[in-house]
C-alpha atoms as one frame of an Amber mdcrd trajectory, in Angstrom:
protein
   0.000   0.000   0.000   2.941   2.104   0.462   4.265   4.410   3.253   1.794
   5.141   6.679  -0.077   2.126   6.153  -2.697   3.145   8.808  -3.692   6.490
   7.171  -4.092   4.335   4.215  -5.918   1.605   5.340  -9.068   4.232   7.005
  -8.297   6.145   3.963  -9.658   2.581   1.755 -13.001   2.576   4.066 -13.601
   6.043   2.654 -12.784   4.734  -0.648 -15.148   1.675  -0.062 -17.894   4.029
   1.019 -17.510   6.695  -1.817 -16.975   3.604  -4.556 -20.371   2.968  -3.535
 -21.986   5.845  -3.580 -20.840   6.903  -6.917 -21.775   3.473  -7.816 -25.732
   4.391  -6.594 -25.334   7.955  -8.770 -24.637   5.613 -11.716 -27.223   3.447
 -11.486 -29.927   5.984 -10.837 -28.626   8.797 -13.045 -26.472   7.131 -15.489
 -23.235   8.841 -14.198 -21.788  10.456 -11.379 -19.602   7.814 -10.187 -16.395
  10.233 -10.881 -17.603  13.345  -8.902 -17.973  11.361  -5.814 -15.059   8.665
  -5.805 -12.354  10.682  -7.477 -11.890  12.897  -4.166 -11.324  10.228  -1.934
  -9.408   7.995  -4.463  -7.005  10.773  -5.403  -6.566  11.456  -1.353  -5.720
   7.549  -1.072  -3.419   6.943  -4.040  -2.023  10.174  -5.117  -3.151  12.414
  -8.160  -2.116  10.221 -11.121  -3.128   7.012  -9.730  -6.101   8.271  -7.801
  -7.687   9.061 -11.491  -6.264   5.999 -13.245  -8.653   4.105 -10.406 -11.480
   6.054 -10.664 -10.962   5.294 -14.062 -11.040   1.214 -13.300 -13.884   1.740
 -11.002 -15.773   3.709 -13.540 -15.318   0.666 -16.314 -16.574  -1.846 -13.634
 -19.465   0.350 -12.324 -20.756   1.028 -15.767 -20.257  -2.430 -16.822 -22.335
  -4.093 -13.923 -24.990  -1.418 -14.329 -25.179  -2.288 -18.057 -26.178  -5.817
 -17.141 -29.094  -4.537 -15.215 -30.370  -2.310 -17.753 -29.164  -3.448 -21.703
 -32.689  -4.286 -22.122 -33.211   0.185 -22.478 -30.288   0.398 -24.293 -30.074
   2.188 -27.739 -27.934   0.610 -29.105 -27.898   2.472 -32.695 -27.384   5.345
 -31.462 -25.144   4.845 -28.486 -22.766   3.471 -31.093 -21.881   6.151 -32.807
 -21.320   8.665 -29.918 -19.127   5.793 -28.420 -17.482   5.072 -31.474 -16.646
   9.373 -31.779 -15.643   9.048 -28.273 -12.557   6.749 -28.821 -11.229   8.519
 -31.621 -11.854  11.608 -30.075  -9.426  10.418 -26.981  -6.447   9.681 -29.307
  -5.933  13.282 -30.277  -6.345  14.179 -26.592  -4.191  11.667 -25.833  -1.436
  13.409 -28.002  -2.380  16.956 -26.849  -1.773  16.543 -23.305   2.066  15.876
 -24.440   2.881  18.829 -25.094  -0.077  20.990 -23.539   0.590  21.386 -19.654
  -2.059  18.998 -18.525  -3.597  21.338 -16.121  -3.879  24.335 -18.301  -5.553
  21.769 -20.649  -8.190  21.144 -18.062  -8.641  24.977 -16.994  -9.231  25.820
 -21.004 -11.456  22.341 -21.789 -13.689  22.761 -18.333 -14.199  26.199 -19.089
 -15.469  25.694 -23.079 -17.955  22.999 -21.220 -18.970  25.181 -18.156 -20.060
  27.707 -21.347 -21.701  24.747 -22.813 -23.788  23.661 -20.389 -24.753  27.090
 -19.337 -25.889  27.838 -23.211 -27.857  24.557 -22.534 -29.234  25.386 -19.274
 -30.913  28.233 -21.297 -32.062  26.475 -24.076 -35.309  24.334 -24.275 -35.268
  20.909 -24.367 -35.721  19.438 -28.060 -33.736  22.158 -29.461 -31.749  20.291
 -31.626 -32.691  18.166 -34.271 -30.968  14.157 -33.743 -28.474  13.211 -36.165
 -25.198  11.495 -36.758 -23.111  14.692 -37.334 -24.536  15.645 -33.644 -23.645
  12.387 -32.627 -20.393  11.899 -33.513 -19.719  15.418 -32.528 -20.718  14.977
 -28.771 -19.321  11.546 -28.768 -15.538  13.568 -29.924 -16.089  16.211 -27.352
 -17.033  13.261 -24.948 -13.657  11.449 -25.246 -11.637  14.163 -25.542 -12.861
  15.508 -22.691 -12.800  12.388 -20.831  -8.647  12.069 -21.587  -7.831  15.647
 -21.141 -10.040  16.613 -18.102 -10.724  13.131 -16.426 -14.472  13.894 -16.929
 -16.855  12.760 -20.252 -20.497  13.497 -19.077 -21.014  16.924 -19.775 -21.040
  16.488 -22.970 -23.335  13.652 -22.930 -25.852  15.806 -20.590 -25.804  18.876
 -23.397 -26.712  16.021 -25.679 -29.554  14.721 -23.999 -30.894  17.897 -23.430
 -30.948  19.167 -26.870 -32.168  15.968 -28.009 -34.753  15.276 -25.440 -33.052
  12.265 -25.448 -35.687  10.389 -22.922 -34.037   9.746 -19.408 -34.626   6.364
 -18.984 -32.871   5.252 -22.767 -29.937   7.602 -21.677 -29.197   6.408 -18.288
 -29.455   3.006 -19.426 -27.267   3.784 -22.805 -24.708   6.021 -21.491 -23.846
   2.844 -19.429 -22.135   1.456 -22.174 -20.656   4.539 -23.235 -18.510   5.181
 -20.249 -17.063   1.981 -19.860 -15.804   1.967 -23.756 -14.582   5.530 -22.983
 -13.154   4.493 -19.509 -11.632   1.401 -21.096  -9.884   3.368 -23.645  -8.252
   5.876 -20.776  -7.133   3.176 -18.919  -5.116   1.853 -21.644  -3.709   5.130
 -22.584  -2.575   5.435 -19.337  -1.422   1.961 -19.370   1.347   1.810 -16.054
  -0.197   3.595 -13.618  -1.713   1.386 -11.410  -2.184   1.667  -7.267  -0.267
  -0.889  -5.417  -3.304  -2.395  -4.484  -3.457  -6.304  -3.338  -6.093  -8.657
  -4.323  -8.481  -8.477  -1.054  -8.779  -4.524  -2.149  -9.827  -5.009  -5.413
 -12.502  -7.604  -4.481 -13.430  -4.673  -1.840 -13.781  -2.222  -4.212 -15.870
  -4.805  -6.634 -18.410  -5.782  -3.599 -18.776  -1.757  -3.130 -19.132  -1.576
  -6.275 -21.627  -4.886  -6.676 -23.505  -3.240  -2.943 -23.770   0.295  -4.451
 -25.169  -1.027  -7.902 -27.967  -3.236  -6.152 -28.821  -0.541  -4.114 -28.893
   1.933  -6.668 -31.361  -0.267  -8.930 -33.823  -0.289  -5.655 -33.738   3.900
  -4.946 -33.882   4.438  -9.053 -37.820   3.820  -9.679 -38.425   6.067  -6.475
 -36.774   8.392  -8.041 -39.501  10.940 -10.147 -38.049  11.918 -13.789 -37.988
  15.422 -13.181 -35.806  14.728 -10.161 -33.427  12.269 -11.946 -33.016  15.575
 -14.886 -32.295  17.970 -12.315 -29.741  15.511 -10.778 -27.860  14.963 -13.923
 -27.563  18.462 -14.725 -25.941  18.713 -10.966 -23.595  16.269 -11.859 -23.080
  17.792 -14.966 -21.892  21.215 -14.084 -19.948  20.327 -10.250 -17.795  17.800
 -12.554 -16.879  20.468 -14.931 -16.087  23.047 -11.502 -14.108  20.584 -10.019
 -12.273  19.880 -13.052 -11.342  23.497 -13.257 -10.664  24.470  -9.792  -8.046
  20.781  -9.646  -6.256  22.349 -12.746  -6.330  25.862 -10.808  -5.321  24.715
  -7.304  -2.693  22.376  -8.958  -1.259  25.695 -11.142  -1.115  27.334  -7.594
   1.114  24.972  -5.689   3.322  24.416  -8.625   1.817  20.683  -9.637
């Protein structure tokens, strides 16, 4: 685990604890996991391994909630944003090489903050669906995702503009960020927490505890509610995402 194994070790039960409440987020929003684990996991592991977990987590979270729900998945038309996504990572992939990667996320968070605010104002429907929209959001959605650590935003505007219905997108979007979190992981192949084997099965029972409990709060949850929520989400990832760049241009990271 590494140096002051007891800070560590109470620092994992926080991790076990926000792991699975991100993991109820994502299964009764369709995302959210990152806002709430990456705090804790970055506090536990360090800054470049703390995302490169959240990352893992994300994958697994996503993947066991798309077991629950690929039954209200749309599949047509997740596949093209997803497909966008990926490519849209490799150039971000290759800009944060020779972009500081904080002033990447300060200048990326702040073109989505604008975004969502421009969406906030607009009505729902105002876009007509197509596949140039699609793979458009699904670009901005992976680049974002490499370059910022976060690729919902985009995927709220999207909904929004589309009145994509919340239900499909929650369910959909499930398979979206695990491609896109798959593909982060392996372009940050390396960086991996020296974690043993009993944590990773704890972090997959959080995960497994958080996802069942999730699937009983969703259907409590009214529509309207689950909208505003993912809007929330939507706009504290993008703020955190600029004040970590900020803070870490501050203290000289």
């Amino acid at each position: 685990m590494g140096h002051d194994g007891d800070v560590i070790e109470w620092g994992f039960v926080l991790v076990l604890a926000a792991v699975a409440m991100g993991a109820v987020a994502q299964r009764v929003t369709g995302m959210g996991f990152a806002l709430l684990a990456v705090p804790f996991l970055v506090l536990a592991v360090g800054p470049v391994q703390g995302v490169v977990l959240t990352n893992w987590c994300g994958v697994m979270s996503s993947g066991v909630n798309l077991v629950g729900v690929r039954r209200d998945v749309q599949w047509r038309r997740i596949a093209l944003i997803t497909s966008a996504a990926v490519l849209g990572s490799i150039p971000g992939a290759l800009l944060i090489m020779v972009i500081p990667l904080n002033w990447l996320g300060i200048v990326v968070g702040s073109l989505t903050l604008l975004a969502l605010l421009v969406s906030l104002r607009s009505p729902a429907g105002s876009r007509a669906d197509s596949r140039g929209l699609r793979a458009s959001i699904g670009f901005a959605s992976g680049f974002m995702g490499v370059t910022a650590g976060v690729s919902g935003p985009p995927m709220v505007i999207y909904r929004k503009a589309t009145d994509w219905p919340m239900r499909a997108f929650a369910s959909s979007v499930q398979f979206h960020f695990m491609i896109v979190g798959i593909t982060a992981v392996t372009l940050k192949w390396g960086e991996w927490p020296a974690y043993s084997i009993w944590h990773w099965v704890g972090l997959v029972l959080a995960l497994a505890l958080g996802s069942f409990a999730g699937s009983r709060v969703a259907p409590m949850v009214p529509n309207r509610t689950a909208l505003r929520l993912v809007m929330i989400i939507a706009f504290a990832g993008t703020l955190m995402t600029i004040g970590r760049a900020a803070y870490n241009l501050l203290v000289g990271g």
